[in-house]
N, C-alpha and C positions, 0 to 999 in steps of 0.2 A: 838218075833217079837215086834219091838218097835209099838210107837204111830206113828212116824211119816209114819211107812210101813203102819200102817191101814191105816191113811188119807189116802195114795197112793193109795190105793185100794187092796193093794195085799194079804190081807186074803182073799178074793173074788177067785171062781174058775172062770178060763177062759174056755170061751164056744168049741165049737169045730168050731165054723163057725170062731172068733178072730185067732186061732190057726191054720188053714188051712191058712185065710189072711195071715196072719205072715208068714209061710212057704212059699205062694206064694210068698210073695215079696219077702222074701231073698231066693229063687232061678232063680227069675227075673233080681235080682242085679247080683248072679254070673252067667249069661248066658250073662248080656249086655255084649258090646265089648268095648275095653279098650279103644278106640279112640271116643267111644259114650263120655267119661267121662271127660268133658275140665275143664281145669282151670279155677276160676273166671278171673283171668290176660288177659287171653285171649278176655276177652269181654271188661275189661275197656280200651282198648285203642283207639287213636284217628283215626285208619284209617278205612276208609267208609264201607268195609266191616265188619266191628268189631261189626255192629248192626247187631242180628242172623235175622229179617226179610229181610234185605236185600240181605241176603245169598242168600233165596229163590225166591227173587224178586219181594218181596212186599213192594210199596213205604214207608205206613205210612200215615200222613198227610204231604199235601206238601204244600208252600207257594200259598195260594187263595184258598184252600180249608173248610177254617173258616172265612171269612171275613165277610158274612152272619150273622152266627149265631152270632159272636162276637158284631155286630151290632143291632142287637136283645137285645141280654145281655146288652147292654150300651144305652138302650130304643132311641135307635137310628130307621131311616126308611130302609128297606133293597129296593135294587132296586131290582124291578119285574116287570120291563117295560115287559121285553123280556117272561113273562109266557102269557102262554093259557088255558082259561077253556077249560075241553074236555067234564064237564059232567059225569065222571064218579063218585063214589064212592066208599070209603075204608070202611071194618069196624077196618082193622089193617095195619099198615103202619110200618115195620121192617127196621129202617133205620141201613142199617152194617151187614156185613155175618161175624162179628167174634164170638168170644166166648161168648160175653154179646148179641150180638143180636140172635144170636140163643137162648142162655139160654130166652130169653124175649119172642121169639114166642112161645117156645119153652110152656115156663109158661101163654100164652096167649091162647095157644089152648088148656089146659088142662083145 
């Protein structure tokens, strides 16, 4: 065994939990279906469908949806004529149901 396979790690036994994963996923790979499996081409092109949230009919950010915050950032004033105290309070305020905002409540209430 060379030096470089040490570095690698591969003197080292693999555990049995490594080797179970391993297994799982390549027989997760040969059970996916072949149509699961797209080309990257597929996604770079220009037509409106080609963005995969859109597929599912999730906007994204749409034009006015940052003009706020971007005004914040550039120590500008944001209009909040149109807000109303109601009095209540937060102790956590989860702005966004995707993937980071959950990972953050998620890490907030642990």
């Amino acid at each position: 065994m060379s030096n470089d396979d040490c570095t690698l790690g591969m003197n080292r036994d693999i555990s049995r939990r490594d080797f179970l994963n391993g297994v799982a996923m390549a027989a997760g790979a040969v059970a996916l279906p072949m149509s699961a499996l797209a080309t990257q081409a597929e996604y770079l092109t220009d037509a409106p469908d080609s963005y995969p949230p859109a597929r599912m009919g999730m906007r994204g950010s749409h034009p006015g949806s940052f003009e706020a915050a971007h005004s914040l950032r550039d120590a500008k004033r944001a209009e909040l004529s149109g807000a109303e105290r109601t009095g209540e309070t937060y102790d956590l305020i989860v702005v966004g149901g995707g993937l980071s905002g959950l990972g953050v409540s998620h890490a907030a209430l642990n």
